[in-house]
KEKE-3310 file (N, C-alpha, C; in steps of 0.2 Angstrom, whole numbers, plus 5000, padded with zeros to 4 digits):
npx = (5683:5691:5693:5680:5675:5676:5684:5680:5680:5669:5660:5660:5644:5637:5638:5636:5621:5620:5621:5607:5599:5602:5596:5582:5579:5581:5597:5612:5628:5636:5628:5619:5627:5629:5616:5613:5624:5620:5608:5610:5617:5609:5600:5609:5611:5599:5594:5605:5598:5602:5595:5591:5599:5600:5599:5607:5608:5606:5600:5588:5583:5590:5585:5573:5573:5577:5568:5558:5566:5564:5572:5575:5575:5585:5583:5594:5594:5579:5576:5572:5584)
npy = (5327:5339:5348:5352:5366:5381:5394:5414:5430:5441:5448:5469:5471:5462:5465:5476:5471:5465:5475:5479:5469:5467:5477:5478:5464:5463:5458:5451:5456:5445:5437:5443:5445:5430:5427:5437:5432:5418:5422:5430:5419:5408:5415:5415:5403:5398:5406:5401:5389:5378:5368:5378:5382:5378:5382:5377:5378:5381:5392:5402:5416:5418:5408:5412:5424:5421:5412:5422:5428:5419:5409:5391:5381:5372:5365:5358:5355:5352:5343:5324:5313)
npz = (5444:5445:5433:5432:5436:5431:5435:5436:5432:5436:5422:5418:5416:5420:5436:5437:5434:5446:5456:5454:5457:5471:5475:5473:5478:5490:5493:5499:5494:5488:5486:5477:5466:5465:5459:5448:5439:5437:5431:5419:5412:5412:5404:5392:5390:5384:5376:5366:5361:5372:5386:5400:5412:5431:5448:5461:5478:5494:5503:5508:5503:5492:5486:5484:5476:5465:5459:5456:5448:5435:5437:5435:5452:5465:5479:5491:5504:5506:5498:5496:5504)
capx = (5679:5695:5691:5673:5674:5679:5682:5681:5680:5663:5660:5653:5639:5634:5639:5628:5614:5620:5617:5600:5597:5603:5592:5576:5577:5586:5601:5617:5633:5638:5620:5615:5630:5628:5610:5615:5628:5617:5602:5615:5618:5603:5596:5613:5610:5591:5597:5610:5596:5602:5595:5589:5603:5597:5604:5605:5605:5601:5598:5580:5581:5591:5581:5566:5574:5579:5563:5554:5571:5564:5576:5573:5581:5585:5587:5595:5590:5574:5577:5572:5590)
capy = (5333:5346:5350:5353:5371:5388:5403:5420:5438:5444:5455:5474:5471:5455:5466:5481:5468:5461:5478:5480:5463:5466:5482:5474:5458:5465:5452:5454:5457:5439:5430:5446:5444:5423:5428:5440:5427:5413:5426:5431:5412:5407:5420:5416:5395:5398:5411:5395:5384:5374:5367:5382:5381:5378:5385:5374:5383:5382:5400:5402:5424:5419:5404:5418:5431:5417:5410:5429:5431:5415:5404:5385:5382:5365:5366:5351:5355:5351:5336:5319:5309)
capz = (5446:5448:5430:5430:5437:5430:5441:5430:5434:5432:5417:5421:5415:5427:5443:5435:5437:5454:5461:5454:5459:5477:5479:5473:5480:5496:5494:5502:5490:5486:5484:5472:5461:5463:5456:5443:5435:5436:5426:5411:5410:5410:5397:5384:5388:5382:5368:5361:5362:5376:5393:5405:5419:5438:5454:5468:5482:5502:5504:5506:5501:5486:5481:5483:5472:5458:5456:5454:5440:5433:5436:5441:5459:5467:5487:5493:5510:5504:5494:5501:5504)
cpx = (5683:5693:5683:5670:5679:5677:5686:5679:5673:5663:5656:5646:5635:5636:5635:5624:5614:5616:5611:5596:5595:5596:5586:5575:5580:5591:5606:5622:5632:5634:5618:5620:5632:5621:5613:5621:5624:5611:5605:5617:5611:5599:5603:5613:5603:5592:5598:5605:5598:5598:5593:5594:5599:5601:5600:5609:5603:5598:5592:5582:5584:5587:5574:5568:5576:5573:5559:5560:5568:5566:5572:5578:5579:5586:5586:5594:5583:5571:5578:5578:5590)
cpy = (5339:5351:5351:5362:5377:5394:5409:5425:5438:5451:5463:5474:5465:5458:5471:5477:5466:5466:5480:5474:5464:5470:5479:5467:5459:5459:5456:5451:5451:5436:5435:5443:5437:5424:5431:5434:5420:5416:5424:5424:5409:5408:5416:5406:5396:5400:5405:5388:5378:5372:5374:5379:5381:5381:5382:5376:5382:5389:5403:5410:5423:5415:5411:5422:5425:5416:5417:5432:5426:5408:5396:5385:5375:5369:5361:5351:5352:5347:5330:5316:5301)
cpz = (5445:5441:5427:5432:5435:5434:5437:5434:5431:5428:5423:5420:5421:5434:5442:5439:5445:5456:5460:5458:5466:5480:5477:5476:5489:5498:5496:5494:5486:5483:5477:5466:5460:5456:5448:5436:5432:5430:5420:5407:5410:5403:5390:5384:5382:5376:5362:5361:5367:5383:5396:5412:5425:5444:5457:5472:5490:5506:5503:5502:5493:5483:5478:5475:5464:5455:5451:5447:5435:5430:5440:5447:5462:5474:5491:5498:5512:5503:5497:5499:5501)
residu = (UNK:UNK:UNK:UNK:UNK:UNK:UNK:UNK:UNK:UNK:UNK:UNK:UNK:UNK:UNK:UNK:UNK:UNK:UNK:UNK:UNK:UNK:UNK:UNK:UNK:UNK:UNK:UNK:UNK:UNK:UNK:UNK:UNK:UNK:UNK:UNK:UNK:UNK:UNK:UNK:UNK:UNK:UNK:UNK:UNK:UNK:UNK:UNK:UNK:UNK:UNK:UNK:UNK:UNK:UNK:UNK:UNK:UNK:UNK:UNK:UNK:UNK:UNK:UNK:UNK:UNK:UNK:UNK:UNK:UNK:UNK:UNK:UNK:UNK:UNK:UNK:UNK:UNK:UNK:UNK:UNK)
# end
């Protein structure tokens, strides 16, 4: 698993959208700019023909604000064990 994750600097462009995100969806800092990365990925998976990413998620305001971007959202809180 140690190689299964990439930690990157978000482009300007994906912290643009954070903060539209934040202010329409009223998200706090971090959940906007989880959201806004998760969108841009989303849109350029779909783009490449790939899979539609999901974001899973226990954060009811950001599940809200994902769903209304279009995204799918898993919330393992949720999810029977």
């Amino acid at each position: 698993m140690r190689g299964s994750y990439q930690i990157v600097d978000p482009r300007q462009s994906v912290i643009a959208r954070a903060v539209l995100l934040a202010e329409q969806h009223a998200l706090r800092g971090y959940d906007a700019l989880q959201l806004a990365s998760a969108v841009e990925l989303y849109a350029a998976f779909v783009a490449g023909g790939l899979a539609p990413v999901t974001l899973i998620s226990s954060d009811v305001e950001l599940n809200a604000a994902a769903r209304l971007e279009g995204l799918n959202v898993i919330d393992p809180s949720t999810q029977n064990a």
